[in-house]
C-alpha positions in Angstrom: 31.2 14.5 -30.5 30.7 16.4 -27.0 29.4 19.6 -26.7 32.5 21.5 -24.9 31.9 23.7 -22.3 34.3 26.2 -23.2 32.4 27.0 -26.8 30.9 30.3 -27.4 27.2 29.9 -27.4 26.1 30.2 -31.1 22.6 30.3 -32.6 21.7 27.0 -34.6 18.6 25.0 -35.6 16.9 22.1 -33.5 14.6 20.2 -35.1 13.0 18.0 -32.6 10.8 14.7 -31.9 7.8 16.9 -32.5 8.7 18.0 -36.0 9.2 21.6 -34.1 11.9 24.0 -35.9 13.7 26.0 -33.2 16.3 28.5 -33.0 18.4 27.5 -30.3 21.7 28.7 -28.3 24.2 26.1 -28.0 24.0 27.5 -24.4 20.9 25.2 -24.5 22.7 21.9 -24.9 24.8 22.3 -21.3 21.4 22.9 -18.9 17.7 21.2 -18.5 14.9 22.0 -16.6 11.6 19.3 -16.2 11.6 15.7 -15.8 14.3 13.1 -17.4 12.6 11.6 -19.4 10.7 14.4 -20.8 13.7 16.1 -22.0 15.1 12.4 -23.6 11.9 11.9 -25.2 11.8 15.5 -26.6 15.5 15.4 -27.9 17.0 12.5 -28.3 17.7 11.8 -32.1 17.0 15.4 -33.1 18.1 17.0 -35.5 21.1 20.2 -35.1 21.8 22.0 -38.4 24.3 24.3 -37.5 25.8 27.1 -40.2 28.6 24.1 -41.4 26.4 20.8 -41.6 24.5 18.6 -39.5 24.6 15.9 -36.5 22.1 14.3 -34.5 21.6 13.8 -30.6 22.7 10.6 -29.8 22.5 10.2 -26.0 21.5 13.0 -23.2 23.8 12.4 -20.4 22.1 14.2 -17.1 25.1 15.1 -14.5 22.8 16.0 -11.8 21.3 19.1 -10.3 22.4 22.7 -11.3 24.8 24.2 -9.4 28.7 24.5 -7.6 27.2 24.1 -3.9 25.0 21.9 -2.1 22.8 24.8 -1.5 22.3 25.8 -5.1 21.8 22.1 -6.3 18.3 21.8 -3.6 17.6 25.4 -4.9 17.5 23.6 -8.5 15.7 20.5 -7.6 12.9 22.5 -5.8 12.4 24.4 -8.8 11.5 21.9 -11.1 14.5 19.6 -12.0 17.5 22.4 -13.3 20.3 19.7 -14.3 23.2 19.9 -15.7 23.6 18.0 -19.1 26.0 17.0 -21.9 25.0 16.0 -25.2 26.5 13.3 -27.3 26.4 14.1 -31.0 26.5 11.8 -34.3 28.9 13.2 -37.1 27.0 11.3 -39.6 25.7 12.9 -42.4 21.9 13.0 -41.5 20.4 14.0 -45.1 21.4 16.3 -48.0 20.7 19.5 -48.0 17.5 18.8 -50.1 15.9 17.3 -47.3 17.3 19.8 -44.9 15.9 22.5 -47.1 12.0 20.4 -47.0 12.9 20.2 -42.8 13.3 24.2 -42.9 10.3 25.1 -45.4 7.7 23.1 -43.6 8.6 24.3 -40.0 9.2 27.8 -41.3 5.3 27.8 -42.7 4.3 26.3 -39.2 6.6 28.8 -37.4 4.5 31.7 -39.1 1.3 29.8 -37.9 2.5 30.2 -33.9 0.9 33.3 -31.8 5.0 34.5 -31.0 6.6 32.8 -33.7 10.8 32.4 -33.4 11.5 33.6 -36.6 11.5 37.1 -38.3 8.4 37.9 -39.9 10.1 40.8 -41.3 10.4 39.6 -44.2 7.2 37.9 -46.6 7.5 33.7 -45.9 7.4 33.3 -49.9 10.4 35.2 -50.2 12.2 33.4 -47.2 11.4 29.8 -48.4 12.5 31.3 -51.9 16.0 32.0 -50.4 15.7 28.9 -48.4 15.4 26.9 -51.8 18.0 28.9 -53.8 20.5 28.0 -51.3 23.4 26.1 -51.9 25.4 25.5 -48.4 23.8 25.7 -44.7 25.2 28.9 -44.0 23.4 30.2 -47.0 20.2 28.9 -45.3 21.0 30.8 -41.8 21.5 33.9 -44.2 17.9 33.3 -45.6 16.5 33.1 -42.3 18.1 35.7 -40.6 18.9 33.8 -37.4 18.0 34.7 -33.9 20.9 35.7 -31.9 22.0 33.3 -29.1 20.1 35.8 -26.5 17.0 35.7 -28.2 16.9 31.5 -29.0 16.0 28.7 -26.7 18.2 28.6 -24.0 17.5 26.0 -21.8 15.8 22.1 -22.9 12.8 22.4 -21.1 
């Protein structure tokens, strides 16, 4: 699976090589800014749970420098690497929704631990991971959670 341009960015959950839970903007998965192999290293075989299952980054295809003209491509390079990107995602099954429920509890409890965390604190984190547990489909869990927008997720894999 390919990440289509055309989508409407949505909010969904990246769980990446440093067991870090984030809410990101499918916006995220079209643009990168840092070094290659930072980014690869950072996301490849993470984990995407979006509201209808899961997949897994397979392969991080960099399409070059940010940008329609040769002007705005230097402009990204000189500021730090802004490519343009295109993720390859697996279709497999990556767990049950056990495991997906452990994945969310633990980095929810670290998320609280973070000066700005990305998650709600509105709400007391025994009664989220409560509603994380009584759960019964991923879209139950992204009701639980009450989800970031898009606007107000990771937007760019830096």
């Amino acid at each position: 699976m390919t990440m289509d341009a055309n989508e409407l960015a949505e909010t969904v959950l990246l769980f990446d090589s440093q067991k870090r839970l984030i809410p990101a903007s499918t916006s995220a998965f079209k643009i990168s800014h840092g070094p290659k192999r930072q980014i690869d290293q950072l996301y490849k075989d993470s984990l995407i749970i979006y509201r209808n299952g899961t997949v897994k980054i397979d392969r991080i295809e960099f399409l070059g420098f940010w940008g329609a003209t040769i002007g705005q491509r230097l402009l990204s390079a000189a500021n730090g690497g802004i490519r343009r990107v295109e993720l390859d995602l697996t279709d497999a099954p990556q767990g049950t929704l056990e495991r997906i429920k452990g994945i969310l509890c633990d980095g929810l409890t670290k998320d609280r631990e973070l000066v700005e965390p990305f998650f709600s604190a509105a709400d007391s984190l025994p009664d989220v991971l409560r509603r994380v547990n009584e759960a019964t489909t991923c879209a139950e869990i992204f009701d639980a959670i009450r989800m970031p927008s898009p606007e107000d997720a990771l937007d760019i894999l830096c």
